[in-house]
VOGU-3710 file (C-alpha; in Angstrom, 3 decimals, decimal comma):
1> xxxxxxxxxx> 73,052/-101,206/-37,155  71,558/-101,542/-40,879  68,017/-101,902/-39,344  68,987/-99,232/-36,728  69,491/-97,005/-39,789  66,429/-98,034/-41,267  64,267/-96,845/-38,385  65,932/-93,768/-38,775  65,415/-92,826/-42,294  61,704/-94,374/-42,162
11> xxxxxxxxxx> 60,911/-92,349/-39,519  62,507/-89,017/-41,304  60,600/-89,668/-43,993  57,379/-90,098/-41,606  57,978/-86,930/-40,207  58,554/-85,457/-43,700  55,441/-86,558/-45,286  53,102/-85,380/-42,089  54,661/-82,081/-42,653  53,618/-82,289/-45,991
21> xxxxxxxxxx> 50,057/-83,599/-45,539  49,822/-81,210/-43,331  50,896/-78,129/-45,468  48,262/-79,849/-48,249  45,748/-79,738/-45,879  46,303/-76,411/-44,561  46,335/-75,214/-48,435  43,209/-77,185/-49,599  41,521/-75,415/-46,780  42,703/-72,212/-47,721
31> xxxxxxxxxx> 41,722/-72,442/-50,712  38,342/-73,896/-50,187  37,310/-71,291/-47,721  38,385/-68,390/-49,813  35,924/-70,578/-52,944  33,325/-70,576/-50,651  33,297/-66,663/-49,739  33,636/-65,484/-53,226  31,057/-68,010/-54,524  28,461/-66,536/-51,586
41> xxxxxxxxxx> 29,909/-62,463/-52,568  28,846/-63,799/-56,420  25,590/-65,218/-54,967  25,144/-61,626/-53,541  25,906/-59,775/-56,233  23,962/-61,678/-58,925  20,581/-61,442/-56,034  21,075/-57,895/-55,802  21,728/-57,445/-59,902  18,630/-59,302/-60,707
51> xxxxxxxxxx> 16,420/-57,529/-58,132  17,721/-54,128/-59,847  17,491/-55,161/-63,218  14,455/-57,595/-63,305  11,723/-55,926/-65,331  14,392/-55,559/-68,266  16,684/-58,380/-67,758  14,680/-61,253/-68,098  12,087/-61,738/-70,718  9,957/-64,315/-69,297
61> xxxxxxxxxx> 8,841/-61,870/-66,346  8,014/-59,260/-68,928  6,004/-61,506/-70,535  4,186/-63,005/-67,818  3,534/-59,311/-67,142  2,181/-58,370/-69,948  -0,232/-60,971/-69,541  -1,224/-59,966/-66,269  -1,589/-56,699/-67,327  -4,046/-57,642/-69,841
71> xxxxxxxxxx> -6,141/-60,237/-67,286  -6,271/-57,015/-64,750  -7,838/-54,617/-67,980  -9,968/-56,804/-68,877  -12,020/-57,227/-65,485  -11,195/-53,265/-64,787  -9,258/-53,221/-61,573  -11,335/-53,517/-58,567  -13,755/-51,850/-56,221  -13,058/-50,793/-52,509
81> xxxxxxxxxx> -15,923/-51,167/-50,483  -14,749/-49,203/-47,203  -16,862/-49,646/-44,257  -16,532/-46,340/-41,504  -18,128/-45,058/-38,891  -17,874/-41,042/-37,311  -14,138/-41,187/-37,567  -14,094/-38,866/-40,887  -10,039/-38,236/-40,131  -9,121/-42,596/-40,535
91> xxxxxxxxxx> -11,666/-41,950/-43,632  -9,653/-39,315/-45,124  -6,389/-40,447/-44,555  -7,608/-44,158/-45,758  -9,295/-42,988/-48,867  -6,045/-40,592/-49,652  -4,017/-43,638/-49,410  -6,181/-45,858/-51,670  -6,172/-43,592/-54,254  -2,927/-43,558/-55,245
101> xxxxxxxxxx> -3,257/-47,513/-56,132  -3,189/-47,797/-59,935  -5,580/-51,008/-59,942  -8,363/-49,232/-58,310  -11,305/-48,585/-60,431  -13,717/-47,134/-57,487  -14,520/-46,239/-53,828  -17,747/-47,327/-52,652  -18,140/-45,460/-48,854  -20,566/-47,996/-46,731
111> xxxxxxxxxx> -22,475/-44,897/-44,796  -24,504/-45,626/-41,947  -24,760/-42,514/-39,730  -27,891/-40,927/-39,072  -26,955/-37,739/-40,807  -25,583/-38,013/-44,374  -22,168/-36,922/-45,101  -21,008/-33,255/-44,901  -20,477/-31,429/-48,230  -17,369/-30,391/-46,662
121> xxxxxxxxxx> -16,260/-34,186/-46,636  -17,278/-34,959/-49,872  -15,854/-32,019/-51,047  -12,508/-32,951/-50,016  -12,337/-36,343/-50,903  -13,539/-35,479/-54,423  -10,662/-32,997/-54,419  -8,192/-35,982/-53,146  -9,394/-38,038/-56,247  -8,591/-35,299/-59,104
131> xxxxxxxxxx> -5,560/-34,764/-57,651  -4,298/-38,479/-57,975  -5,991/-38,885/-61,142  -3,537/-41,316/-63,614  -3,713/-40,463/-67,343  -6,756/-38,928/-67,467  -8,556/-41,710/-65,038  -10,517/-40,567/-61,942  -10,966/-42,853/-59,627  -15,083/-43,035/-58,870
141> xxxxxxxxxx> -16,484/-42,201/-55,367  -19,869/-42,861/-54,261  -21,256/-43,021/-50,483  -23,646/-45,753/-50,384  -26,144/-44,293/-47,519  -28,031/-46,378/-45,403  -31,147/-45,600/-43,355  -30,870/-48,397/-40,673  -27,480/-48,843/-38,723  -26,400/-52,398/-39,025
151> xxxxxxxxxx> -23,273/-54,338/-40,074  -25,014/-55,894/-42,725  -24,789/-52,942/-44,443  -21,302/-53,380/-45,536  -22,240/-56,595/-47,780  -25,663/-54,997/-49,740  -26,115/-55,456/-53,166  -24,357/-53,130/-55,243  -26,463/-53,648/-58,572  -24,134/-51,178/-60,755
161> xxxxxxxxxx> -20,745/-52,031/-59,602  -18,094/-52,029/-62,994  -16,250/-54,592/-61,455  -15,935/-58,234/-60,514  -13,315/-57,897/-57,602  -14,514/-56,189/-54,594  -11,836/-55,394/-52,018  -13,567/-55,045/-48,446  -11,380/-53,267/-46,208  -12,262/-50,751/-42,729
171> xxxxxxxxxx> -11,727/-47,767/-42,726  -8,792/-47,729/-40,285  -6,375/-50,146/-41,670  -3,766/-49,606/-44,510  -2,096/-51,852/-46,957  0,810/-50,910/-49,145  -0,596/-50,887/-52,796  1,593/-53,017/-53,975  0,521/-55,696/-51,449  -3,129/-55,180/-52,315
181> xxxxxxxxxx> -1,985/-55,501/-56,355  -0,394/-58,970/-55,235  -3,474/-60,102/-53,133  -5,625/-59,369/-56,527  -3,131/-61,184/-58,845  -3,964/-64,082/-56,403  -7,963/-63,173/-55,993  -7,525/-63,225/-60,283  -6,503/-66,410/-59,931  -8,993/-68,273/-58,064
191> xxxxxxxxxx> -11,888/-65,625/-58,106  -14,738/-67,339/-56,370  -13,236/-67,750/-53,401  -12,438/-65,124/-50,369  -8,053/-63,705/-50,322  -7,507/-61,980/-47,591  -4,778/-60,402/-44,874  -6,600/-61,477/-41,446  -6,885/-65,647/-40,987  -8,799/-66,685/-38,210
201> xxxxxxxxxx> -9,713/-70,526/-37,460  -12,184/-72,457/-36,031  -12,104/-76,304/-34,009  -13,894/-78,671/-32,973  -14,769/-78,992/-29,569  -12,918/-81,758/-27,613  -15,576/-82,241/-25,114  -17,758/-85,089/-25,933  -21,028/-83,866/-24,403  -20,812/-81,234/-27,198
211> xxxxxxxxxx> -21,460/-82,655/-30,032  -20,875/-80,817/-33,321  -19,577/-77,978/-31,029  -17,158/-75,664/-32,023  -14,568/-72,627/-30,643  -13,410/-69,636/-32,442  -9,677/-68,780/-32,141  -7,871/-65,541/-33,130  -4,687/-64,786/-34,869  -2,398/-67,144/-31,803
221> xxxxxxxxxx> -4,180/-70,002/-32,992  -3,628/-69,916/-36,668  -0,091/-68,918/-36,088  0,698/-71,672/-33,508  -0,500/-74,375/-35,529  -0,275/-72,823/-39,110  -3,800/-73,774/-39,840  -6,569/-71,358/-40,742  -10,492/-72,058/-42,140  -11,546/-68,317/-42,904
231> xxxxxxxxxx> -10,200/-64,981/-43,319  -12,239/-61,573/-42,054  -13,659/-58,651/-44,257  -11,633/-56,436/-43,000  -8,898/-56,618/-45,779  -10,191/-59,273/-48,074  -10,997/-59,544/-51,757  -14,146/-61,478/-53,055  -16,366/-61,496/-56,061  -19,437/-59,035/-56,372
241> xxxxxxxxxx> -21,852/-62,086/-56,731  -21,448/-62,273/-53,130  -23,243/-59,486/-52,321  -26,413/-60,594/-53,923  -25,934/-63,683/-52,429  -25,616/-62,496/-48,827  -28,272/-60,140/-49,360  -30,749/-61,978/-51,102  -30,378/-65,929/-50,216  -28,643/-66,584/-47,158
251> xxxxxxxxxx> -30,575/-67,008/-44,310  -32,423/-63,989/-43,088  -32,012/-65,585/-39,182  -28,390/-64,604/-39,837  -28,579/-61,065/-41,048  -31,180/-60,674/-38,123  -28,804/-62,271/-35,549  -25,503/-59,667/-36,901  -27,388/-56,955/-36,523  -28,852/-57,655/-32,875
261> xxxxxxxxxx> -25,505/-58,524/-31,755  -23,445/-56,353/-33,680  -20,808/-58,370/-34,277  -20,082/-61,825/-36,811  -20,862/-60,704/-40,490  -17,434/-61,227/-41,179  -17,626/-64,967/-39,803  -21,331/-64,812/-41,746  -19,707/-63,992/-45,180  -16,817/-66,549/-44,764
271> xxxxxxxxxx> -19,583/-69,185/-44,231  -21,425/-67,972/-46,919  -18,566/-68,055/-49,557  -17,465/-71,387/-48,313  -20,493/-73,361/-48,381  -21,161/-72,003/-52,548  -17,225/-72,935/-52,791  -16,620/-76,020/-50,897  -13,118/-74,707/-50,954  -11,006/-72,555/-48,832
281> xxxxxxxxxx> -9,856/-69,386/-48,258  -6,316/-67,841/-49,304  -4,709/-65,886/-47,067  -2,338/-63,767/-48,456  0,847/-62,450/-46,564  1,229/-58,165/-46,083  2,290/-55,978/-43,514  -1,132/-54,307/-42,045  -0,555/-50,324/-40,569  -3,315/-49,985/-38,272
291> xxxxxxxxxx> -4,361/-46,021/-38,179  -7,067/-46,378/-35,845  -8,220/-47,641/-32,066  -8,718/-50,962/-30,851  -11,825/-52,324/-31,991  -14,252/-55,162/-30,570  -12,166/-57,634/-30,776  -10,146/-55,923/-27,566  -13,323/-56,164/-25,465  -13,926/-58,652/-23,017
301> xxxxxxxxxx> -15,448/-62,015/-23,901  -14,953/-61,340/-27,653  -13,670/-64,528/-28,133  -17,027/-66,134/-26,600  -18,984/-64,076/-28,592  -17,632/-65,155/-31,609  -17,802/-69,039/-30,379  -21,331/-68,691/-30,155  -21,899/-67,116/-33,816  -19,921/-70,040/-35,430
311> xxxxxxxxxx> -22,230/-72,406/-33,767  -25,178/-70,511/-34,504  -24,326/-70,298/-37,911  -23,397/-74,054/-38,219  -26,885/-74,496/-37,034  -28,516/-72,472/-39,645  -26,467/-73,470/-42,325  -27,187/-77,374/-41,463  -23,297/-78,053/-41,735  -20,118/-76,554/-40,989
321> xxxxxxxxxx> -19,069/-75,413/-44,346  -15,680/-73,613/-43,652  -12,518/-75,783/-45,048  -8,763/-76,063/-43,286  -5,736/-74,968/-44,994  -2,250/-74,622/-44,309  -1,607/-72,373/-47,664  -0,290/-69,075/-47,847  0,043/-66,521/-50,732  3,404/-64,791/-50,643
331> xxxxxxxx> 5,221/-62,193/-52,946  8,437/-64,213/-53,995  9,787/-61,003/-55,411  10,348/-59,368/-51,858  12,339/-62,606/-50,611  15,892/-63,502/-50,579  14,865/-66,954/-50,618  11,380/-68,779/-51,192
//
């Protein structure tokens, strides 16, 4: 009976302390789930407070700033070297944009019509400039007029440019400014090499009858495998020395062959920059608005096209000069998380 008894209480006070443990439990979780939403509400709250506040709040970023600020005066902003052709309407709306950018010191207008520009034109682009004029700055337009119509055109020597930077961009495409001020923070920081929005890689041929053969992919490839070895003109920073160099020493084969083909000075200039660099290029994240048509790269056999200027160009160069990388410039300031 004693025992019996035993059984009895032990097992009441079994029962008892389950209901307990279980009433802990139930509390501790509780209480840890309502921790863990109020410490992710103050994790919001303190993100969106310090994206508000940051220019004032924190005193390192001001400084670091400043700094930049002075690095940018010092080399006077940069130059936009816009390359258009009969499509005055993307050239007015483009130029309008550009304008407003604070960093930009001039517009340099790569003109290769057979008739020069209208008065009319220049007329109201001049008028665009005055108008978005910042304390007492006018931004500097000049149409750089050509008298033969080829693509090399875009990358003559510009003997009097005021600035280091050169921003190559066509005439239908549109960055934000602040994602072009970003891309020339980065250009500042490694300024012999080419930062730009459009990667595009290159690879070697698997086939071993071809040896030292190699195939051009588009904007798929680099975003498959996260790999890129140039990026295009198009919308890409790089220094003036360039210029000279492409139209002075590289290979006059090369101009020859862009011009006949109409097509690959982008691919030319990315060789040339990477074979005086031995480095890579930096492709820098931004949303691109394009204004315009499709352009080449829509027609058929584009791709082949541009397989045989990379080989043609390894050929001339003696080497393949351009370098892999997997890096990629973006602006931590418009992330949640980086």
């Amino acid at each position: 009976m004693g025992g019996g008894d035993d059984c009895k209480e032990m097992g009441s006070c079994s029962l008892a302390y389950r209901r307990g443990d279980h009433k802990l439990r139930k509390l501790v979780t509780a209480r840890s789930t309502k921790f863990l939403l109020f410490c992710c509400i103050a994790l919001a709250l303190i993100t969106l407070a310090c994206r508000s506040s940051r220019p004032s709040a924190i005193g390192w970023v001001n400084s670091s700033t400043a700094v930049a600020d002075r690095i940018s005066g010092s080399r006077k902003g940069y130059t936009l070297l816009m390359n258009t052709w009969k499509r005055y309407d993307l050239l007015k709306k483009s130029v309008s944009h550009y304008a407003s950018c604070s960093r930009l010191d001039s517009i340099h207008i790569v003109w290769s019509e057979p008739s020069p520009p209208s008065d009319s034109l220049k007329e109201y682009l001049q008028n665009v400039l005055k108008k978005k004029s910042r304390n007492g700055h006018e931004v500097e337009l000049r149409f750089d007029i050509n008298k033969e119509d080829s693509l090399n055109n875009r990358f003559k020597e510009i003997k009097d440019l005021k600035t280091d930077a050169v921003f190559s961009i066509d005439d239908d495409i549109i960055f934000p400014c602040h994602t072009v001020d970003f891309a020339f923070n980065v250009w500042e920081s490694a300024p012999d090499t080419m930062v730009g929005f459009v990667p595009r890689v290159h690879w070697p041929e698997k086939s071993n009858d071809k040896g030292n053969y190699y195939t051009y992919s588009g904007w798929w490839s680099v975003w498959w495998s996260g790999t890129y070895s140039m990026v295009l003109s198009k919308a890409a920073f790089f220094h003036r020395k360039y210029l000279s160099l492409y139209t002075n020493s590289m290979p006059a084969s090369i101009r020859e062959f862009t011009t006949k083909n109409r097509n690959c000075e982008d691919i030319a200039m990315s060789f040339l920059v990477a074979n005086a660099t031995n480095a890579p290029a930096i492709w820098v994240k931004g949303k691109i608005y394009e204004i315009g048509s499709t352009g080449i790269s829509s027609i058929g056999g584009h791709t082949e096209k541009r397989t045989h200027c990379v080989n043609r160009f390894v050929a001339e160069f003696g080497k393949m000069p351009l370098v892999y990388t997997s890096m990629k410039a973006v602006d931590s300031r418009n992330l949640w998380f980086w």
